[in-house]
C-alpha positions in Angstrom: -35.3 -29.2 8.4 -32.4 -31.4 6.8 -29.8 -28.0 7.1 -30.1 -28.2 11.3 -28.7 -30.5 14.0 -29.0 -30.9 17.7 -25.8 -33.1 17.8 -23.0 -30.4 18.5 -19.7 -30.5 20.3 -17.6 -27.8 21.0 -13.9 -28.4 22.2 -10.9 -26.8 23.6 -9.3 -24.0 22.5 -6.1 -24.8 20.0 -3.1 -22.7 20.3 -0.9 -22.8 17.0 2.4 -21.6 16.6 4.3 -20.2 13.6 7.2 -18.2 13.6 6.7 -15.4 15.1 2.6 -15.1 15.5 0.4 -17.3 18.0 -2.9 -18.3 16.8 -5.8 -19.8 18.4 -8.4 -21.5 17.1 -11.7 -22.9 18.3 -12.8 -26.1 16.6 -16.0 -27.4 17.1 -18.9 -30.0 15.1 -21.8 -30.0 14.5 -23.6 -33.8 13.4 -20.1 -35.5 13.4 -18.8 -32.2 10.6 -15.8 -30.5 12.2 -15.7 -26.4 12.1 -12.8 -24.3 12.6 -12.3 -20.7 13.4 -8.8 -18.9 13.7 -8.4 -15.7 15.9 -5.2 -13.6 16.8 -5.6 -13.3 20.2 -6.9 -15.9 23.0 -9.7 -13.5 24.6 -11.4 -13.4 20.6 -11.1 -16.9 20.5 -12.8 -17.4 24.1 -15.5 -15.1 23.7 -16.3 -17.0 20.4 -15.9 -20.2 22.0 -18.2 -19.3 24.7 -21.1 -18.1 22.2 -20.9 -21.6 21.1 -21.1 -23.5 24.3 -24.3 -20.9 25.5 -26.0 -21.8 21.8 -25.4 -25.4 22.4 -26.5 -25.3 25.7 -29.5 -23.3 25.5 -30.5 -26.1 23.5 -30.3 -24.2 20.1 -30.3 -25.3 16.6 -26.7 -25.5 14.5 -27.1 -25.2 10.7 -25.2 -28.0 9.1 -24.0 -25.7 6.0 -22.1 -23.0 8.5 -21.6 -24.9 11.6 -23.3 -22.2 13.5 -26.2 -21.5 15.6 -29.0 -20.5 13.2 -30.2 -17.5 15.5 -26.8 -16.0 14.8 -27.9 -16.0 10.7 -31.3 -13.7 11.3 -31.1 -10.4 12.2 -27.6 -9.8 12.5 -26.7 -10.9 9.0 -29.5 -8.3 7.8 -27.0 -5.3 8.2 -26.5 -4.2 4.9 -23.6 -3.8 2.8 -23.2 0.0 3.0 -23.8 0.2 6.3 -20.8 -2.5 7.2 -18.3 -0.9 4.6 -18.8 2.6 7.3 -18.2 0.7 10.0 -15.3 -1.1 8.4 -13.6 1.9 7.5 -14.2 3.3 11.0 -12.7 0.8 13.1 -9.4 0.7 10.6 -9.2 4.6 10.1 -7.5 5.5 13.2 -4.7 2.5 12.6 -3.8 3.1 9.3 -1.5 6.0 7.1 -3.3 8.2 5.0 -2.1 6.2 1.4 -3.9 2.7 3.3 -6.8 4.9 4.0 -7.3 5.6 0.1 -6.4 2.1 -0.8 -9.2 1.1 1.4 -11.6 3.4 0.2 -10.8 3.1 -3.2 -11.3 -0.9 -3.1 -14.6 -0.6 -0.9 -15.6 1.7 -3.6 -15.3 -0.5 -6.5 -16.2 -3.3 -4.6 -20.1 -1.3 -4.0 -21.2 -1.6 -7.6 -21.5 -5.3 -7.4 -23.9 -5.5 -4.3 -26.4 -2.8 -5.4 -30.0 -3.9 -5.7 -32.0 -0.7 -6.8 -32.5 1.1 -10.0 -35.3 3.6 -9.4 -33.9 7.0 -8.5 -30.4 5.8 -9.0 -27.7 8.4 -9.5 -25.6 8.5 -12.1 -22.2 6.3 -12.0 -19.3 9.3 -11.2 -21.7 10.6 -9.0 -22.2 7.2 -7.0 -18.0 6.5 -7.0 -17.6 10.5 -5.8 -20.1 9.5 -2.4 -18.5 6.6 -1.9 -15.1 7.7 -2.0 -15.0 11.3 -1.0 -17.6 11.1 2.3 -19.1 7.6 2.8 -15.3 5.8 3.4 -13.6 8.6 4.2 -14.3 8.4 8.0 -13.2 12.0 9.1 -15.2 14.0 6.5 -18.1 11.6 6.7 -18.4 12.3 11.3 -17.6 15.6 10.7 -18.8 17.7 7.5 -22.0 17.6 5.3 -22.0 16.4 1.6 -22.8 18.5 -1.1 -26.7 18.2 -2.4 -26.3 15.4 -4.9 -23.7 13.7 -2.7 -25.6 13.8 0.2 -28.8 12.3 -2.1 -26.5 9.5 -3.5 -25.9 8.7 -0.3 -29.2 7.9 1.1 -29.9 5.9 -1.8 -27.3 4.1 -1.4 -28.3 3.1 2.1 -31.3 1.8 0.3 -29.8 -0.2 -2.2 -27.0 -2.3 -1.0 -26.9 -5.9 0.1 -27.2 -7.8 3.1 -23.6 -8.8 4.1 -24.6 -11.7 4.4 -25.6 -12.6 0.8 -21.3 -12.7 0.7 -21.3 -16.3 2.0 -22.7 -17.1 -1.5 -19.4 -18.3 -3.6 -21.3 -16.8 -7.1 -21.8 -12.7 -5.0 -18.3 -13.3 -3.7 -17.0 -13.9 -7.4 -18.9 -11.1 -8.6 -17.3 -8.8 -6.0 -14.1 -10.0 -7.1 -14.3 -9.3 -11.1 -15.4 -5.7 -10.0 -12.2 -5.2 -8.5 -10.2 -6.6 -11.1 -11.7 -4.5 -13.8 -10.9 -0.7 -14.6 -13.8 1.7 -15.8 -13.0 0.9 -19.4 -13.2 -2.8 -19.0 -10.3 -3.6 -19.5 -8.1 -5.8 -16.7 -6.6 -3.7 -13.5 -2.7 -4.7 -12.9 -2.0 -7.6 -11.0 -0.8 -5.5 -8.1 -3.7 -3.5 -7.8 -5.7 -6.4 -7.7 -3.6 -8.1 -5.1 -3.8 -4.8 -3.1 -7.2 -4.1 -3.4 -8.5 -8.3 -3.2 -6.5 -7.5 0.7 -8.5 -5.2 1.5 -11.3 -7.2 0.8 -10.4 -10.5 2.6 -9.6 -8.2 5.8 -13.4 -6.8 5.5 -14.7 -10.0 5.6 -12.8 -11.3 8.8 -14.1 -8.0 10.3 -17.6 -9.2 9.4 -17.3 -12.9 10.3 -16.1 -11.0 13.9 -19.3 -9.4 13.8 -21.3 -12.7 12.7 -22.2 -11.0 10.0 -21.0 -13.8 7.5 -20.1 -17.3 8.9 -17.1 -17.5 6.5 -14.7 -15.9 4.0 -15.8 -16.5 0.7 -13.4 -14.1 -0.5 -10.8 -15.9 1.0 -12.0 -19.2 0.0 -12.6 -18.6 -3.6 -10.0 -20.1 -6.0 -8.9 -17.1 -7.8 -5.8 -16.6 -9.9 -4.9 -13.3 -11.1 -2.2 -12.2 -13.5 1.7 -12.4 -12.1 2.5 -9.2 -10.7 5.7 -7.4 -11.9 7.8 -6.3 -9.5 11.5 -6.6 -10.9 12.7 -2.9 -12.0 13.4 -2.4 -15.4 16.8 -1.9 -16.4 16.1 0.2 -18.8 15.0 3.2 -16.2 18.3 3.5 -14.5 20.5 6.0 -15.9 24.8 5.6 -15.7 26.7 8.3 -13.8 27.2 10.2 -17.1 23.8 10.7 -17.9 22.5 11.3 -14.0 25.3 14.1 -13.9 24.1 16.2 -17.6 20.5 15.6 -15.8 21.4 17.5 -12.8 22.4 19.8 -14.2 19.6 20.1 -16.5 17.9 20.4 -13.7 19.8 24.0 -12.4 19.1 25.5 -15.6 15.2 25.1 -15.1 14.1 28.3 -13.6 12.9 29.5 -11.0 12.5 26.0 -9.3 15.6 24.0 -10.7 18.4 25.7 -8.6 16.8 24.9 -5.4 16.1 21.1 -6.7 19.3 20.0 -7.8 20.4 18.8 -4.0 17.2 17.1 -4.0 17.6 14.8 -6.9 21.1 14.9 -6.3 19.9 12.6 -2.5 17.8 10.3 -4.7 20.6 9.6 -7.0 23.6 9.4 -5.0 21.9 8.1 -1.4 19.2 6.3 -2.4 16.4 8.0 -0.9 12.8 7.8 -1.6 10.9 11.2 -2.5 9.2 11.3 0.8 12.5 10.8 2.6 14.0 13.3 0.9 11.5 16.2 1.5 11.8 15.5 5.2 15.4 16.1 5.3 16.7 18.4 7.6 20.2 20.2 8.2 20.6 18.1 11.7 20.2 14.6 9.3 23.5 15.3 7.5 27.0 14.2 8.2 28.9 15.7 6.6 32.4 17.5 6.7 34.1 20.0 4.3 34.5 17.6 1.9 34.9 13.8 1.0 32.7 11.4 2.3 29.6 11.6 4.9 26.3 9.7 6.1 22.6 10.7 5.9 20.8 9.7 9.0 17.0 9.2 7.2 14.4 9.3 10.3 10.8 10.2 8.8 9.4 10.0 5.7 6.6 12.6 4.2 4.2 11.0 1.9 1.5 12.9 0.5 -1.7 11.1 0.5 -3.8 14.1 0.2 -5.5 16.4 3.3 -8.5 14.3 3.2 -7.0 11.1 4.2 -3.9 12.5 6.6 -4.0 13.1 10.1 -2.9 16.2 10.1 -5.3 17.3 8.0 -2.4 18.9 5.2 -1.5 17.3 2.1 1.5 15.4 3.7 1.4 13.1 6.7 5.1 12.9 8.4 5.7 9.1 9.8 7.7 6.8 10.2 9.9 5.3 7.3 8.9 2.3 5.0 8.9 -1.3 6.6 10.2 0.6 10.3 8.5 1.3 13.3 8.1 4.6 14.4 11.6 6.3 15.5 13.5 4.0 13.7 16.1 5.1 11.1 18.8 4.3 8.8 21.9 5.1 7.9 23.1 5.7 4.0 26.4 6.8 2.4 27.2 10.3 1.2 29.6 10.2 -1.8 32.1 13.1 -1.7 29.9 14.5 -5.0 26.7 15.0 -3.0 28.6 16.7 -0.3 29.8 19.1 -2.6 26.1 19.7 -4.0 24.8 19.5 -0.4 27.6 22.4 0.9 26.6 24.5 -2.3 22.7 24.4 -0.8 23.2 25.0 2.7 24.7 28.4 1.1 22.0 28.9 -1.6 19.4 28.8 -0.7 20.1 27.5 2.5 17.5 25.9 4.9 14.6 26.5 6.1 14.2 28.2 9.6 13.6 25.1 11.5 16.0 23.4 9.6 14.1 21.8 6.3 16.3 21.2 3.3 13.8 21.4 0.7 10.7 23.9 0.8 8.5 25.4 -1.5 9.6 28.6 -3.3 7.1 31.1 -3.0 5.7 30.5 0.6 8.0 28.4 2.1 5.9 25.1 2.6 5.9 22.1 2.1 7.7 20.7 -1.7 5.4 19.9 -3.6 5.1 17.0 -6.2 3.6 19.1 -8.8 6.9 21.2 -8.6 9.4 18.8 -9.2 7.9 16.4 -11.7 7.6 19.5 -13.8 11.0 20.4 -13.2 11.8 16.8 -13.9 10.2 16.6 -17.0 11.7 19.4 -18.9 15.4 18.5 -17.5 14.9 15.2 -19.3 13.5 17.0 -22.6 16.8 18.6 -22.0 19.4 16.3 -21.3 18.0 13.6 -23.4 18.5 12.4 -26.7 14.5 12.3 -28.5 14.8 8.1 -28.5 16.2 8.7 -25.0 13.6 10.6 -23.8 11.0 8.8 -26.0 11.8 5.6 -23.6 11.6 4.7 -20.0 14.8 6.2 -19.0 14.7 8.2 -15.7 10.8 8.4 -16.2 10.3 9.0 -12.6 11.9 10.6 -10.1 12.0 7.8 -8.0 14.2 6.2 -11.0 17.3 8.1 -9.6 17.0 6.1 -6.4 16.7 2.8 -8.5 19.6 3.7 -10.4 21.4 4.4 -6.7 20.9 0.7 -5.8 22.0 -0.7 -9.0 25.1 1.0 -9.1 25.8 0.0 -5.3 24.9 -3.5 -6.2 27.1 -3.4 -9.4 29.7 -1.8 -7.8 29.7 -5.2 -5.4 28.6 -4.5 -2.0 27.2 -7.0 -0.4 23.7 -7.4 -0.9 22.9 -7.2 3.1 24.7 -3.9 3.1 22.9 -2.4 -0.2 19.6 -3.9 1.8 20.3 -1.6 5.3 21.0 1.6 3.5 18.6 1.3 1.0 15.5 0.1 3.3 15.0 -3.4 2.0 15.2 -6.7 3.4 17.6 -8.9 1.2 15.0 -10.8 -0.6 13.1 -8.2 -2.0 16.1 -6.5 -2.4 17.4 -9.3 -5.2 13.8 -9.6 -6.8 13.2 -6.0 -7.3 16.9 -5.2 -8.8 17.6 -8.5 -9.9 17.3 -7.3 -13.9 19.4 -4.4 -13.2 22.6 -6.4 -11.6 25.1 -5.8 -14.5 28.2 -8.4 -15.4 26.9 -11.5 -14.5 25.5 -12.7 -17.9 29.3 -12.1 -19.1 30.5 -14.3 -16.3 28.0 -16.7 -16.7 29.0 -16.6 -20.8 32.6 -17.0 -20.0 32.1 -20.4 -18.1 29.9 -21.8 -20.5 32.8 -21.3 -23.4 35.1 -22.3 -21.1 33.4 -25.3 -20.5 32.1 -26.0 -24.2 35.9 -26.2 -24.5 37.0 -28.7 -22.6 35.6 -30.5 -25.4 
């Protein structure tokens, strides 16, 4: 056979450095053609190494295409694309929070339609995405429930009628895998960032699998693939002045029953910069605050709601740590002497919760819920607005208010590593993000270039 050698060579372990990370790497070749595979830790890259050497010496054949021993290509690469995703999902499901669960699901699902062999007996399309999604990569319901009838059928089809992992070491599958992800139901293109998000969770898969031996190497990875540039930059035109944040709030009191006890909520976004799920895990021991003038908000967990199925605690929100921090890390942010005022005026009425919570649900007490104040949300900006006003992206979101926070620091000129701590950003992204919404330096700018047009 032309694809095998006998002349292999297997050397020492490489350790390379780069800023902060170690990686080693074993290199090896097989008929004078030098292979390379990176690990993250020494013992992977050991064990692998030592594979090798026991292939080599056992006097086994090494295909020429992958560099590997050709045993490790037979029945190990036979484990089938359904089967792996499982497994996949198992071994990241007890390291990751309930929104990177989804993300992973969500891409593993869309990723399945492009590595299914059968038709006979095959379930309809909603059906298929539901199995995939709701119990097959969903790793707690999955271990622990049983499927609905037609759920349960789709789902032993479908462990009929996937792909070898392997058949992913083929460039033309790999591509194929890829324009499933990059394509909504409709046909038309996914955003750049969803791509980007859901094309990582693919790449990681795959290193799972060449740790298994399952594929000899990342095709995803490998492939040249260029999607559309992502946009990250907020747009100016969301962030609202003080004016028109101020007749908003207070659009927001006159929503009842829900507005009253909603206005200190906003009022954090807008004036501290916190994120939604920052500010529904505030409590009365996070504020700082005198009588009057100014305070600080110590922000220490955030709440995001990922849904029960995919938290840990098996209700809708999933209390952790705060963006981009470790766990019992916080932060610091400024309280403006006009959200003290609004945050005295709550602590009266309503007041907190028992244990503390600032913001609860009305009728039982619970956990805030998004549903509530995006509905509060959108009739305060029906009222407030102007029709063009409300007609455009003004203050779409909620999450708006805490752009419009970091703006109006920014503009106000504090230094960009200050604006970074308090509002949870490193510098960098900090700039890019907001860097449309920094206001007065196209007049500077202007100004020199007259003054300098003068001169002559």
């Amino acid at each position: 056979m032309k694809d095998i050698s006998y002349s292999v060579r297997i050397y020492k372990l490489e350790t390379r450095k780069r800023a902060n990370t170690t990686n080693y790497r074993v290199r090896w070749s097989v008929d004078g053609r030098i292979y390379r595979e990176p690990f993250a830790t020494v013992a992977h890259a050991e064990s692998y190494r030592s594979d090798l050497l026991s292939a080599a010496r056992r006097g086994e054949a090494f295909s020429t295409v992958t560099g590997l021993p050709v045993s490790w290509g037979r029945e190990e690469r036979a484990m089938s694309w359904f089967d792996f995703a499982c497994a996949y999902v198992d071994m990241k499901w007890p390291g990751l929070a309930g929104h990177s669960r989804r993300i992973t699901a969500g891409a593993l699902r869309d990723a399945t339609p492009a590595l299914l062999t059968g038709t006979r007996g095959r379930p309809d399309d909603e059906t298929l995405r539901r199995a995939l999604l709701e119990w097959a990569f969903n790793s707690s319901r999955r271990k622990g429930g049983t499927p609905p009838e037609d759920l349960r059928k789709a789902l032993e089809w479908l462990k009929q009628n996937t792909r070898p992992v392997g058949d992913l070491d083929d460039p033309a599958v790999a591509r194929k895998v890829l324009e499933a992800l990059s394509l909504r139901r409709d046909g038309k293109r996914m955003a750049a960032s969803t791509v980007q998000r859901t094309r990582g969770v693919l790449v990681n898969a795959m290193e799972y699998a060449i740790e298994l031996r399952l594929l000899s190497r990342n095709a995803i990875k490998d492939l040249p693939w260029k999607s559309t540039k992502s946009v990250r930059q907020v747009d100016k035109r969301v962030v609202v002045n003080p004016a028109q944040a101020r007749n908003l709030l207070e659009a927001v009191r006159a929503q009842k029953p829900s507005g009253p006890r909603l206005v200190a909520f906003f009022a954090v976004m807008y004036y501290a910069g916190l994120r939604p799920e920052e500010a529904v895990n505030l409590f009365k021991r996070n504020l700082l605050i005198s009588d009057e003038g100014w305070g600080e908000l110590i922000v220490e967990e955030a709440s995001p709601a990922p849904g029960a199925a995919w938290s840990n605690s098996g209700q809708r929100r999933d209390p952790g740590p705060l963006k981009h921090r470790e766990k019992g890390e916080s932060r610091v942010v400024p309280c403006p002497p006009e959200l003290t005022r609004i945050l005295h005026a709550h602590l009266e009425n309503p007041g907190p919760s028992p244990d503390g919570r600032l913001f609860r649900a009305l009728r039982d007490g619970g956990d805030l819920q998004e549903s509530t104040y995006h509905r509060v949300w959108r009739k305060a900006r029906h009222a407030a607005l102007s029709p063009e006003e409300f007609a455009s992206p003004l203050a779409k979101r909620p999450y708006d208010l805490r752009h419009a926070a970091v703006s109006t620091w920014l503009n106000a000129g504090v230094p960009a590593t200050q604006v970074a701590e308090w509002a949870g950003h490193s510098v960098a992204v900090l700039l890019h993000v907001y860097a449309k919404c920094i206001a007065g330096q196209e007049e500077q700018a202007r100004k020199r270039i007259s003054d300098a047009l003068g001169e002559f």
